[in-house]
N, C-alpha and C positions, 0 to 999 in steps of 0.2 A: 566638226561642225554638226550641231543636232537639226530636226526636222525644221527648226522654226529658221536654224541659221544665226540663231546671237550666242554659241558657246565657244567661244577663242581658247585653242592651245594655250598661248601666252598666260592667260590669268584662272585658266582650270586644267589644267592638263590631265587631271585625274578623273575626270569626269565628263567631259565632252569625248563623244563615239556616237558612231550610227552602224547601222545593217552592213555586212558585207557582203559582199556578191561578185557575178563575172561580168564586166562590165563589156560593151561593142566598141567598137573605132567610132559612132556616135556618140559615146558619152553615155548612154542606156543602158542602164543592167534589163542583163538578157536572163539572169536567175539568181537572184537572191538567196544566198548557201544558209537554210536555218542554223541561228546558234553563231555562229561566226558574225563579228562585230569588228572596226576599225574604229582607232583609238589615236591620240595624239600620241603615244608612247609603246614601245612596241609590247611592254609587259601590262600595259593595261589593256591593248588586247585582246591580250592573253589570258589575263585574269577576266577580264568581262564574257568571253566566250564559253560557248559547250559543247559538248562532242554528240550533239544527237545527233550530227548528217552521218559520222560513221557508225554508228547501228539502223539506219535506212540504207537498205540496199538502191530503190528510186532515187533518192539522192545521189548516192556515190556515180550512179550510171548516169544520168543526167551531167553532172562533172566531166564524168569520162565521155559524153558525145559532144558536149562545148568546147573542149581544151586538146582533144583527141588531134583537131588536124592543124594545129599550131602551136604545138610540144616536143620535142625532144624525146621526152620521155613522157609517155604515155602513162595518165591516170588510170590504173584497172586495177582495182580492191575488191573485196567482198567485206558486205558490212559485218559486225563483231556481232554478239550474238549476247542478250541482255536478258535478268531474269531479276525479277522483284524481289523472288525470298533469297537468291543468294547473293545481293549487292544490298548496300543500306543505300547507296550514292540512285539519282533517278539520269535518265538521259538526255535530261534536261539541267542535272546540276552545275553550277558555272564552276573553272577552273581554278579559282580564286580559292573556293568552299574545297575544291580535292586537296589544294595543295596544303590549306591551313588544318586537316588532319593529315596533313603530310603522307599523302599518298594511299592512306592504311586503308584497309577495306575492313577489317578485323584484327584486335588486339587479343590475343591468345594467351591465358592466365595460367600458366602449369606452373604450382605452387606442392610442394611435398613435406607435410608434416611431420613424416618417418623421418627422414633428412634432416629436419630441421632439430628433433628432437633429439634423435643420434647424434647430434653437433652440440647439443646445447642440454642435454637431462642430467638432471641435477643428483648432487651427492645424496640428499637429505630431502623427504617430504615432508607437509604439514597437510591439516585437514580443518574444516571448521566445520561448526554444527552451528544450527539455527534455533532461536532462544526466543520469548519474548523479553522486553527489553523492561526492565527495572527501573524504578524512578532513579536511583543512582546514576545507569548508565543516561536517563534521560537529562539528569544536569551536569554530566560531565560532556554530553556530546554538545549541550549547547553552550557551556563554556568554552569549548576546543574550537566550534563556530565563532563567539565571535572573536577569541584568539585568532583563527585563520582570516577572518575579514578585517581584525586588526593591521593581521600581517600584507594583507594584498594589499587595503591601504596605504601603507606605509610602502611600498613599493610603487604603487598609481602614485600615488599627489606630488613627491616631488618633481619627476619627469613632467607629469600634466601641465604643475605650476613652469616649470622651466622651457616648457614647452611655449606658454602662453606670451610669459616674458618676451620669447623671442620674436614671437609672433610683432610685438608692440614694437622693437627696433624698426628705424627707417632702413628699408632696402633697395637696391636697385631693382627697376622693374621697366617694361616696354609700355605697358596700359596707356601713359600719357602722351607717348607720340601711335596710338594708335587713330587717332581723330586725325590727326596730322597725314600719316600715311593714307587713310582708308578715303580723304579727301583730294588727294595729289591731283593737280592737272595730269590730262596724257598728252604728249608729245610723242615725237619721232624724233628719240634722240639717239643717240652715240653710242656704242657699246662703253665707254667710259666713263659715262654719266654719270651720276650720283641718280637720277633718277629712273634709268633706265634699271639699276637692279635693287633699290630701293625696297622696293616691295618684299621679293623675296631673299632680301638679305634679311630682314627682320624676321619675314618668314619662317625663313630656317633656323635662323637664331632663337625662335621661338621653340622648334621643332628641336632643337637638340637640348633644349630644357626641359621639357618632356618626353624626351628620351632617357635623359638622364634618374629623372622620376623614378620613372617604371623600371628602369635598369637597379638602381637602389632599392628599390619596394621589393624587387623578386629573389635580390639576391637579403635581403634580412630574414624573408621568407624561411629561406634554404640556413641561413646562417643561427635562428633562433630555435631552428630543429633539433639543431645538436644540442649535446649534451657534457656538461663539463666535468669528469669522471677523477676522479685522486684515492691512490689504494686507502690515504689517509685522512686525517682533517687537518690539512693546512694552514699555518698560522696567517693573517692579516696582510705581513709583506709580500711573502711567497705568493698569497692569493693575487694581489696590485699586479703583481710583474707578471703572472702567468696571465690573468686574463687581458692586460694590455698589449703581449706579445699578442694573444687571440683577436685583439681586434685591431690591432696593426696589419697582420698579416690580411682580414677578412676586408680591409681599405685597399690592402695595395693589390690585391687579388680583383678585388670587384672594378677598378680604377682599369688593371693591367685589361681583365677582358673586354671591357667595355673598346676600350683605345685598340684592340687585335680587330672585334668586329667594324668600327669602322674603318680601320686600316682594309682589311678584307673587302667591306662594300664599296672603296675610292679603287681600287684595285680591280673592281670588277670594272665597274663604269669607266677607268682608263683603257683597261684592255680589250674592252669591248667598243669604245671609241665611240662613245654615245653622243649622240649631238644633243648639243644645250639647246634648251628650249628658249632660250635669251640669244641666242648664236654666239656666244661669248666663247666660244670656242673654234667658231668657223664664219666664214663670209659666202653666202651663196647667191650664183649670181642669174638671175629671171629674166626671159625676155619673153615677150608673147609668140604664142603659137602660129606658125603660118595658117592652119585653118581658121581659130578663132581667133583675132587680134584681138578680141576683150577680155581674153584669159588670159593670165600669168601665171607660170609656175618654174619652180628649181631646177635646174638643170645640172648644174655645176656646184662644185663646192670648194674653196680652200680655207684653207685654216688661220687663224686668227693670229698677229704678232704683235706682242708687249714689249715695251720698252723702260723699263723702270730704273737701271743704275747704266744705261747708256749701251749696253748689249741688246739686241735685237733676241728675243726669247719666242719660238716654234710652239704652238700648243700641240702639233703634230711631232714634238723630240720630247716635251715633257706637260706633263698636266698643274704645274707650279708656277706657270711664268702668272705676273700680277706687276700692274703698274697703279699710281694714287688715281684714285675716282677724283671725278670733278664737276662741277655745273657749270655748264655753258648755254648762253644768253638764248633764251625757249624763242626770239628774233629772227637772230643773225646763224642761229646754229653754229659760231664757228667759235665766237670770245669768249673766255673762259669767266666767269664772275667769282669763281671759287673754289680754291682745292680744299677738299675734305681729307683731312690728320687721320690720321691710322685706318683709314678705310682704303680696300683696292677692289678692284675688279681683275678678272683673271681669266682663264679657260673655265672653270666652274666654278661655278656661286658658292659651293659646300669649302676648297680648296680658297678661292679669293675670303671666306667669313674666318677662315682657320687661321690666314695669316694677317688679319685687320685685330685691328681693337676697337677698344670705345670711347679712348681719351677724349674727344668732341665732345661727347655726350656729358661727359664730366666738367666741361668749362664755358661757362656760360657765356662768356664773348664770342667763343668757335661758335656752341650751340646759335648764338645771336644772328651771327655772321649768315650762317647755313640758311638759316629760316630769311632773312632778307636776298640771297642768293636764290631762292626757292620761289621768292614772292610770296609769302605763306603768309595766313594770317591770321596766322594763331601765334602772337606775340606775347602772349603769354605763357610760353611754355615754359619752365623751369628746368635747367641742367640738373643730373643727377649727385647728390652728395654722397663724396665717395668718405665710408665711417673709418677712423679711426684705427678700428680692431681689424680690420680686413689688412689679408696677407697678400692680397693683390694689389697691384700699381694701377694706376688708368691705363697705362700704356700697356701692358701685361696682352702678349696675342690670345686672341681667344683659343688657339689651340693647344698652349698651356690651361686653359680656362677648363673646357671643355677634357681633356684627357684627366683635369682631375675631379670630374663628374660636376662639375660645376657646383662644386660644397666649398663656403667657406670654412666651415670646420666641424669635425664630427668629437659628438658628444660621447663619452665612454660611459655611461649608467652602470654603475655595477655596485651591488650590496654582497657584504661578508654578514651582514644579517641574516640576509635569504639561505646562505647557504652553510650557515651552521646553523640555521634551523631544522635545515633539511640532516646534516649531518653529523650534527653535535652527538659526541658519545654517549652511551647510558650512564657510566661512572668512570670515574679517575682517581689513580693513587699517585700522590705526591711522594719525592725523595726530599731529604735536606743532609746535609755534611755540616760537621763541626768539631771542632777540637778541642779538647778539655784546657783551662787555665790552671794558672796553679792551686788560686783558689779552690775549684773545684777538686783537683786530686786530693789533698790532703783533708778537704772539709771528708771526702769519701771516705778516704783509706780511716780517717779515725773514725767516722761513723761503722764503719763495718770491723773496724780490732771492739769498736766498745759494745757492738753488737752479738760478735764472738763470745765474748766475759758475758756477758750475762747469759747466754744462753746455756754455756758452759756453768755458771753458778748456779744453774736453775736446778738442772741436772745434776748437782752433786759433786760437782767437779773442783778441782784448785783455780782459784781466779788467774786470770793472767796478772802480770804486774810487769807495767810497761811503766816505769822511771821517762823514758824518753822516747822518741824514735828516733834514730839514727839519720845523721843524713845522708847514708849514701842509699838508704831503701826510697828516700825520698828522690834522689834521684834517677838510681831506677826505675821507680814508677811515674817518673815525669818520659822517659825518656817510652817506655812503653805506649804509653797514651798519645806521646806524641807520633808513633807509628803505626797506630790501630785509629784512624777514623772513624769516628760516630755517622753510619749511613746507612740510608734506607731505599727506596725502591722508586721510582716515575715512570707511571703507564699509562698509557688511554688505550681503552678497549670499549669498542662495539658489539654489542651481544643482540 
């Protein structure tokens, strides 16, 4: 609760805190601890506080005379000892701001180019010299220009156009039951309600769709860094399968981490047995104070049990139990008006969203239904149309949804333009095979006897006098030709 007293845990948890301090058996803070703040949440805070009381030594000692003679263990510190030029952080800075440089005071850059160059120095140098530039070289640079703004284009506009396209497809989205939600009557209802977690079931639903965002945007980041290296030039197919293997692997990678981190953050919050801010995980039970009878507070607390396939489920044995939400009569509090399809309530709202769906949302009778349940009146709302192409069911749990980053499908862009541009050879020599007909033998063999004779006559010589040839020269030289292949050389070389 803030100064004015209208900040409720329930609907800000992040943001509602005041001052801490040590308070009397009056109710009176007898010293307000600078820097130290309470929060609805134990990590907010944490993150809203700062550590000035421990560089004031009058602070710490003022602690140590309030707490001194109704402690066990006596507070007695000596404050830390702080200096401007060698901290960037002030002692005033909040814990939020330490933690999101993760703790660093100073990132230390020892970089060695001996090292580097010993690892990596090359066979062969080159050098270049500075010239001015020729009108030649000035219309060959601005041909090569707009060659290269040719070529980017040609890589921007189909993406941009296929980009847009999709943009035009109808998609699922929450925007139209935000009037709906952000209107809701409040009640005092049920931990089973539909209304009672309504809010931040969309909430989060929201929140892990922009998680998913940033989670994809950081890893293309990292993923478009690399470089796609081959000792040679690859033909067209090879190129398909290799870079499809690459962006197979860079999906089921980014997919896998994503789905480890939130496994890890369900894991912290079970193990640490956090209470819901919904109590959807526990029941606690208030009575008033024998001094004040017009204050109430917590006292006790046990844990919440679902019953959803007829076994009684502990959210103190597992953080999974979930039974179907429902709206009951905002009247009688007790008659049910309507069970809501693939939605549950559970020990936590993140856990209860994981194992729900959204088939309601998809059928406009449910949809109908819910909203006259609701009393709502906004009877206009329209159910969502599930397309065609989509590899999702309505019923499909959103933690299949969500584990696969919540993509209906990713696009593979990739040009063999680009990268024989980049890598196309300077020059190439062709092979060809072939083997002589018969035609061809004897057209030869007589052009080279009649070429003989005459050169032989020219020179002074007796003409040959060939009456015939023979067939068995003929085949001889059929049987020659036929095991000496006509071949030549296939190379690509990069110079």
């Amino acid at each position: 609760m803030d100064v004015n007293g209208n900040c409720s845990c329930k609907t800000h948890p992040t943001t509602c805190g005041e001052q801490s301090g040590i308070i009397d058996t009056d109710s009176e803070h007898m010293y307000v601890i600078p820097g130290f703040r309470t929060g609805c949440l134990t990590v907010v805070t944490l993150f809203t506080s700062t550590l000035e009381c421990y560089f004031d030594q009058s602070c710490l000692d003022t602690i140590y005379t309030l707490i001194y003679s109704t402690s066990f263990f006596p507070f007695n510190a000596t404050a830390m000892n702080y200096s401007s030029s060698a901290s960037r952080y002030n002692t005033t800075t909040k814990i939020q701001e330490i933690i999101e440089q993760l703790m660093i005071e100073q990132w230390n850059n020892v970089t060695s180019f001996d090292s580097y160059f010993s690892e990596c120095n090359p066979d062969s140098c080159t050098y270049i010299y500075n010239k001015q530039a020729d009108w030649i070289y000035v219309i060959t640079t601005i041909v090569g220009l707009v060659g290269g703004l040719t070529t980017v284009l040609r890589i921007l506009i189909p993406p941009l156009v296929a980009f847009i396209r999709r943009k035009k497809r109808l998609v699922t989205e929450l925007d139209s039951y935000a009037e709906l939600l952000g209107n809701a009557p409040r009640f005092r209802t049920k931990v089973d309600d539909f209304r009672h977690i309504a809010g931040l079931f969309f909430q989060m639903l929201y929140s892990f769709c922009q998680l998913s965002l940033q989670t994809i945007d950081t890893a293309l980041v990292t993923f478009n860094s690399t470089a796609f290296i081959t000792p040679n030039l690859v033909p067209l197919a090879q190129f398909q399968v290799q870079t499809n293997q690459f962006v197979n692997q860079f999906t089921q990678n980014t997919a896998r981490s994503f789905a480890s981190t939130l496994s890890l953050i369900n894991n912290m919050t079970q193990a640490n047995m956090l209470v819901s801010g919904l109590l959807t995980d526990s029941i606690s039970t208030i009575y008033p104070q024998y001094y004040y009878l017009d204050y109430e507070y917590v006292y006790d607390r046990r844990d919440q049990e679902y019953n959803s396939t007829g076994i009684e489920c502990d959210c103190e044995e597992t953080p999974y139990c979930i039974q179907q939400a429902v709206v009951y009569d905002s009247n009688s509090g007790k008659n049910i008006l309507f069970h809501t399809p693939g939605i549950y309530v559970g020990c936590y709202i993140v856990e209860a969203l994981l194992q729900s769906d959204l088939q309601c949302f998809f059928d406009f009778d449910c949809l109908q239904s819910l909203l006259n349940a609701l009393s709502s009146a906004y009877s206009n709302v329209s159910a969502i149309v599930l397309p065609n192409s989509t590899h999702y069911a309505a019923d499909t749990p959103m933690q299949v949804i969500v584990q696969n980053l919540m993509v209906e499908e990713w696009n593979n862009d990739t040009s063999y333009d680009s990268y024989f541009n980049i890598c196309r050879p300077d020059h190439c020599t062709a092979m060809y095979v072939s083997r002589g007909n018969v035609v061809y033998i004897i057209t030869t063999t007589i052009g080279l006897i009649g070429g003989l004779t005459k050169v032989m006559h020219r020179y002074g010589q007796t003409p040959l006098k060939l009456p015939f040839i023979p067939p068995s020269m003929i085949e001889q030289l059929l049987q020659v030709y036929h095991d000496s292949p006509i071949s030549g050389h296939l190379g690509v070389n990069k110079t």
